[in-house]
Phi, psi and omega in degrees: 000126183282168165297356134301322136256030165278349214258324173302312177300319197324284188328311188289333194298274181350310187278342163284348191274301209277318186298329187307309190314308178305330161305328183282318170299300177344271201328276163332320152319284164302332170244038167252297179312271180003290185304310163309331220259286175300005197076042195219142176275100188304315196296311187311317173318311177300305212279359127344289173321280177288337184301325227256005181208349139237035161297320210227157184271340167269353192296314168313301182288337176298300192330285187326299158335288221264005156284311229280296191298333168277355165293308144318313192276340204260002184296284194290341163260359180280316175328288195297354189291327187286358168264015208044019163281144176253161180248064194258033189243012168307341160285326174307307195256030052033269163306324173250020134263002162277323170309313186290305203290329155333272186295352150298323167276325172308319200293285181273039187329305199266025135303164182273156192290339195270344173264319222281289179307300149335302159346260211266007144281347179270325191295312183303297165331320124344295203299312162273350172278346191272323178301321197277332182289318156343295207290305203318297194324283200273350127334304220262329223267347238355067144299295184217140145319132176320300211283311156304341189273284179309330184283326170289310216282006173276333196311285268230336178299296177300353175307296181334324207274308185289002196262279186284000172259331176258023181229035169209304211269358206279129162320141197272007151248031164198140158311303200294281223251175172283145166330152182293153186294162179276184177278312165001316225249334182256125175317116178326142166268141178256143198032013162117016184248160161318011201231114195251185130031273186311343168298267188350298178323306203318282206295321158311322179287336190287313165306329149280330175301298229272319172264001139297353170252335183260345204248349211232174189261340173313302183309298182329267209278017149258331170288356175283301175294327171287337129346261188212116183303304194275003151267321185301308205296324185298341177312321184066066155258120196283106188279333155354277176286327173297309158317314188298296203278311154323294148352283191284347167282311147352288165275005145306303170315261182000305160277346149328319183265232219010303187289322179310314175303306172297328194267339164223004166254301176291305199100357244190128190249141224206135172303102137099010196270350181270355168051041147086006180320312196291336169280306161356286170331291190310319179302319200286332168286339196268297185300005152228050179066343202076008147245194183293302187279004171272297187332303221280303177326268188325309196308311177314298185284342196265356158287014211239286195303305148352291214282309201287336150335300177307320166291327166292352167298324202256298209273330133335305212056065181234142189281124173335318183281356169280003133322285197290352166238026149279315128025275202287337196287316190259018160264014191245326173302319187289291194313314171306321168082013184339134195222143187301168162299117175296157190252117167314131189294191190219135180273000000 
């Protein structure tokens, strides 16, 4: 790139960064009335929100925590976008892949942690790629839409889930949930904190989504299908087995964050455990574009709002969904898409 034109991307690289800024401030902005509306002092609430959670290396290491699963979840729905599939089944496959991964700690309990563990990221991985293939299918077949498809089978996981823990797996003191998993069966923790493993998977993967879509020919033609289907197919790019096989690699992300969650959060696979992460996942890919270092940002701030949320509950009185609608507010702000005032040329 000559130094002409860099000087031209400058300007644009710049204005997107100040809309993105400008969006945030809206939003924030619009859920500071929402609080005033209720009778709550929006700045003390902000400065809540953040002291408690990057005032401190644990607050901070909580953030971290409750980001690794949205890195994942939100992972698996920007991969199929780029084919134009929306994924609104990440919660499904969430759940049978904790469901799988389940039964791999219970089942092979007295394996070494070096079987055990492998054993059952591969088992999770399954569990959710196996959820995600219905969609993939009758999708490729154009039968039913993805987004209709994924969205009834999150109705039908948790059952499922609830099904096998309270009728083969429940501890014999609480029902909802399984006996605790052996240490084996639990994902290493880092520096002495709640922060297991699995962010490593996150960042890695994310970091492989981004060179397989930019380095490889699997990216060409998915970004081909996602174009226009019907000349990649006259290309004679099989879109089919892509539909398919992208799906169910999706939902392989997912069941992935499933396992992660019994195996290195609860210890415990639990009735009902996911507070909705898979729809999560989906807000934080739609609000950072479906790319990597956008996931990896939003997953940080919408784990920011998530963690310190708890805390305003105490310090505030302010009731927990009003997390979901700052949430929602500023996913209603991004989808506007809002754009600064362009500057007049000077003749």
């Amino acid at each position: 790139m000559s130094s002409r034109d860099r000087g031209r991307a400058w300007p644009r690289g710049l204005q997107a960064a100040l809309r993105y800024v400008a969006m945030a401030v809206l939003a924030l902005a619009l859920f500071a009335v929402i609080l005033l509306l209720a009778g709550k002092d929006p700045i003390q609430a902000y400065r809540d929100i953040f002291t408690s959670t990057l005032g401190s290396a644990y607050g901070l290491s909580e953030v971290f925590v409750t980001m690794t699963p949205l890195l994942l979840t939100a992972l698996a729905v920007a991969l199929p976008s780029r084919l134009g599939l929306i994924n609104v089944g990440g919660e499904g496959q969430l759940y049978l892949g904790a469901l799988f991964a389940t039964w791999g700690a219970l089942r092979f309990s007295a394996l070494p942690a070096w079987l055990l563990l492998p054993l059952m990221i591969v088992l999770g991985m399954i569990g959710g790629a196996l959820w995600a293939l219905p969609a993939g299918y009758l999708r490729a077949r154009g039968i039913v839409n993805e987004t209709i498809t994924t969205l009834l089978l999150n109705v039908v996981a948790p059952s499922i889930v609830a099904y096998f823990v309270f009728g083969f797996w429940h501890s014999p003191m609480d029902t909802n949930k399984t006996a605790n998993f052996a240490a084996a069966a639990r994902l290493p923790t880092l520096g002495g904190t709640r922060i297991n493993l699995s962010l490593i998977f996150g960042v890695v993967l994310l970091a492989l989504f981004w060179y397989v879509m930019a380095r490889t020919r699997w990216g060409l033609e998915m970004r081909a299908i996602g174009g226009n289907p019907g000349a990649a197919r006259r290309s004679g790019i099989p879109v089919a087995r892509y539909l398919v096989g992208v799906m169910m690699a999706a939902g392989a992300l997912a069941g992935l964050a499933g396992m992660a969650q019994v195996s290195g959060y609860y210890g415990v696979l639990l009735v009902n455990f996911s507070r909705g992460l898979g729809y999560m996942g989906f807000l934080v890919s739609w609000l950072a574009g479906g790319t990597p270092l956008g996931i990896v940002v939003t997953s940080f701030v919408v784990a920011v709002i998530l963690t310190g949320g708890n805390l305003l509950q105490l310090t505030g009185d302010v009731p927990y969904a009003v997390i979901n609608i700052l949430l929602a507010t500023t996913l209603f702000v991004v989808l506007a898409r809002p754009s600064l005032p362009r500057r007049r040329k000077v003749a």
